[in-house]
DRENVEXFI-224752 format. One record per residue: x, y, z of N, C-alpha, C in turn; residue in one letter. Coordinates in steps of 0.001 Angstrom, whole numbers, plus 500000, padded with zeros to 6 digits. Layout:
// DRENVEXFI-224752
XYZXYZXYZA ...
//
This chain:
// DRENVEXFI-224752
697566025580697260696744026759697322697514027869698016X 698090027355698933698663028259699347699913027411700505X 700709027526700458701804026530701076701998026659702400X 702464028378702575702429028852704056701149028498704873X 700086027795704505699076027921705479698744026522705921X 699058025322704862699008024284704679699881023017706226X 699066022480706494699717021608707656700450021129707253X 701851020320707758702520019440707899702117017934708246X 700983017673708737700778016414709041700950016197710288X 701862017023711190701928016805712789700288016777713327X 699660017041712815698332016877713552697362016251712442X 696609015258712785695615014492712201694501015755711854X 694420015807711145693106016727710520691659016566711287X 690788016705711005689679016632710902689235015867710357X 688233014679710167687653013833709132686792015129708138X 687340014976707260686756015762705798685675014305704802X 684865013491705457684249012897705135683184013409703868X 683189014926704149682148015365703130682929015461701863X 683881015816702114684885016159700689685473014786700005X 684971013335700485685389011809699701685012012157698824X 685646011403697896685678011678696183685849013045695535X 685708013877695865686003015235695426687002015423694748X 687763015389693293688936015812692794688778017040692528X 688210017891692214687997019376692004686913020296692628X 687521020846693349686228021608694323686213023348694038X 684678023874694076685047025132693635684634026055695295X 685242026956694986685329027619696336684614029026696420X 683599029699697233682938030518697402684295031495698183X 683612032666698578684694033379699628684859033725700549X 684182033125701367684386032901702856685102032004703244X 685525030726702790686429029700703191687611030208702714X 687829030669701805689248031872701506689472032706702477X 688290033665702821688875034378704415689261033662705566X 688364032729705370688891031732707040690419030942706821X 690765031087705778692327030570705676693008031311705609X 692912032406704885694093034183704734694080034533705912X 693056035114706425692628035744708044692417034668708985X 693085033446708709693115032587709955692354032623711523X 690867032168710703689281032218711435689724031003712305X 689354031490713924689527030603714609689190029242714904X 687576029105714750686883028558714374686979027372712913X 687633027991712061687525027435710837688916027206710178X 690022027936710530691168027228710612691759026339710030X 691660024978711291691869024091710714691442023156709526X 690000023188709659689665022134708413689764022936706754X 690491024097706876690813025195705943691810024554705469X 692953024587706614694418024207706487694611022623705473X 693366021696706407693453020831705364693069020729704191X 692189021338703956691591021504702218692917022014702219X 693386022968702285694776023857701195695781022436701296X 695919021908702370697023020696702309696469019991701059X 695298019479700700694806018141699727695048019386698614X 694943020551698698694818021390697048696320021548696658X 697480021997697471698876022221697352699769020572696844X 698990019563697781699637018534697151699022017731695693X 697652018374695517697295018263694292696211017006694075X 695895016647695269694742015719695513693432016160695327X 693223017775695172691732018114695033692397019437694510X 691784019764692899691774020928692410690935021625693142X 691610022729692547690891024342693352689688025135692320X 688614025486692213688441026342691212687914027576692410X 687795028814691310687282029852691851686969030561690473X 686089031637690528685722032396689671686358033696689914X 686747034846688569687017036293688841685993037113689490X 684703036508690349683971037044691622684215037156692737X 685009035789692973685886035054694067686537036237694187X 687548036892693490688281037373693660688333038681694228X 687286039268693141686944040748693255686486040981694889X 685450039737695591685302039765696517685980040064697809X 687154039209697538688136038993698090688878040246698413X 688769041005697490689739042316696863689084043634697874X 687402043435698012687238044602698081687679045452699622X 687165044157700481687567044775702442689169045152702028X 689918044275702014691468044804701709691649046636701437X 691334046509700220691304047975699379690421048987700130X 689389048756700403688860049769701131689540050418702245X 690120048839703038690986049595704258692141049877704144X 692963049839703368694185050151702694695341048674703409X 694657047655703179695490046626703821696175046004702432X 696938046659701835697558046330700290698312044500701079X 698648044176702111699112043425702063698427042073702416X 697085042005702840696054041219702564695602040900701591X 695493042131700285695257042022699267696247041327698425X 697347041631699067698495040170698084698174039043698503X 698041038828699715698121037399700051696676036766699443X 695335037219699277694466037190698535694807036837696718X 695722037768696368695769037507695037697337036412694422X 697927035886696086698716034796695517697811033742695396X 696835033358696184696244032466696148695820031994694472X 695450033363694058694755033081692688695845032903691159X 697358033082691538698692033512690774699685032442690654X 699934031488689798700818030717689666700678029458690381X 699611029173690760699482027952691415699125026468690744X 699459025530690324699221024295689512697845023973689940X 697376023754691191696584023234691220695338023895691445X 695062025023690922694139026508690903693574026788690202X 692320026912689489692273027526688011691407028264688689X 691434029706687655690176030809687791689397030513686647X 688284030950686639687502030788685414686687032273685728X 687152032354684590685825034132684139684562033818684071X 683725034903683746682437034773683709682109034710682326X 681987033817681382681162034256679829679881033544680155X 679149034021678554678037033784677838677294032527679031X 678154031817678995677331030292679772677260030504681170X 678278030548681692678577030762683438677247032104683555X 677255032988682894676161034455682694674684033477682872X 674347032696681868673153032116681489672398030828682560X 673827029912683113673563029447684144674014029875685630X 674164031238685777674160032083686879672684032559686946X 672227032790685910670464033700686215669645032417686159X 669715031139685805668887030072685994669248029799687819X 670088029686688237670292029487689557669431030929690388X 669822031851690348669288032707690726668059032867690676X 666978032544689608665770032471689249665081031502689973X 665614030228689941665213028751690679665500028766692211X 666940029691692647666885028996694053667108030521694750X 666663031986694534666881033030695119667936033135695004X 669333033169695030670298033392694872670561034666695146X 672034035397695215672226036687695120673059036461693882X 673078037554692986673751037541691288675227037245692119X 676291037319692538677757036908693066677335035312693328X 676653034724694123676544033468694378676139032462693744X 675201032835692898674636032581691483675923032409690590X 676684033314690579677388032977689789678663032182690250X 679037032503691074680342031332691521679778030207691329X 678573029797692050678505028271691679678006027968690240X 677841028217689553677747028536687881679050028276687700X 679819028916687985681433028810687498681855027191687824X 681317027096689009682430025969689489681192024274688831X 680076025001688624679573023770687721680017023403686466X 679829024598685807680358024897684020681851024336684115X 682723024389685020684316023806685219684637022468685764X 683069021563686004683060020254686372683485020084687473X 683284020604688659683211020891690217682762019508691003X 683080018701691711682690017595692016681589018128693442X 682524019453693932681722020422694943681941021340695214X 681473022426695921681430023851696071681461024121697247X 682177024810697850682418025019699294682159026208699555X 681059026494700643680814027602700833680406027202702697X 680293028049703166679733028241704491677980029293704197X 677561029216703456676621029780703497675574028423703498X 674512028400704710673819027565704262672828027390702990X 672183028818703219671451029293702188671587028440700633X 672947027919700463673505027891699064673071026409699159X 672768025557699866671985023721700165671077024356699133X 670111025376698913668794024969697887669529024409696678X 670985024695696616671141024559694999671573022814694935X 670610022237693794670537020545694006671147020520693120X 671650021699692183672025020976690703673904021122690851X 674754021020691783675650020762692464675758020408694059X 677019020184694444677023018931695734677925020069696583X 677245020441697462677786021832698149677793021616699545X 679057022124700142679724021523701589680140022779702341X 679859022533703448679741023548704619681004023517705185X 681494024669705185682808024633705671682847024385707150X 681536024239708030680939024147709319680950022471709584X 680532021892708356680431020772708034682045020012708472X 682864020283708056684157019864708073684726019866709581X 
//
């Protein structure tokens, strides 16, 4: 996911007990800030997800929401170089996929939204990362537990 951020192994991780079995996890965008902007708090059990995603033990997904999200504090404040490190994450990486928004991800974004309040961005990432066979969805929002029809992990959790 990102190499520079990724541990070495000199330090035992965190038990990531929530993330067993997980081969493909889709990612909201706050656990992306807490690894780019190296959140004190959240850090480490960041570092290890990117370690299991770089060595290829747990795919990455994200949606082009993820991104835009990602994009906008950068650009506003003219931090062009946050905004790269934001958009390597999403650029040439094996074990990464983005997925756009069509017809389906659209259709089961407003069923989520309809069923569990949602906001239309959150609604739709996890739409994305279902429609892309997501084993789980990582978000730090609690709010996002109503959604039963994926297996969604607290980056607090970790």
């Amino acid at each position: 996911m990102c190499a520079a951020f990724a541990t070495s192994g000199e330090r035992v991780a965190r038990s990531l007990e929530s993330l067993e079995g997980v081969r493909t996890l889709g990612f909201d965008t706050a656990p992306l800030i807490y690894l780019i902007e190296k959140h004190p708090s959240f850090l480490e059990p960041m570092r290890e997800v990117a370690r299991r995603v770089d060595e290829g033990s747990i795919g990455a997904v994200a949606s082009v929401i993820t991104l835009t999200e990602l994009l906008a504090q950068p650009l506003r404040h003219g931090r062009t170089d946050l905004g790269e490190a934001y958009r390597r994450l999403f650029e040439a990486h094996a074990h990464v996929r983005v997925v756009p928004i069509d017809v389906a991800i659209a259709v089961r974004g407003a069923e989520l939204r309809a069923r569990h309040g949602l906001r239309t961005p959150d609604a739709l990432q996890v739409a994305a990362a279902i429609q892309a066979g997501c084993d789980a969805f990582l978000t730090n929002d609690a709010d996002m537990r109503r959604v039963d029809e994926a297996r969604v992990v607290l980056v607090s959790d970790l």
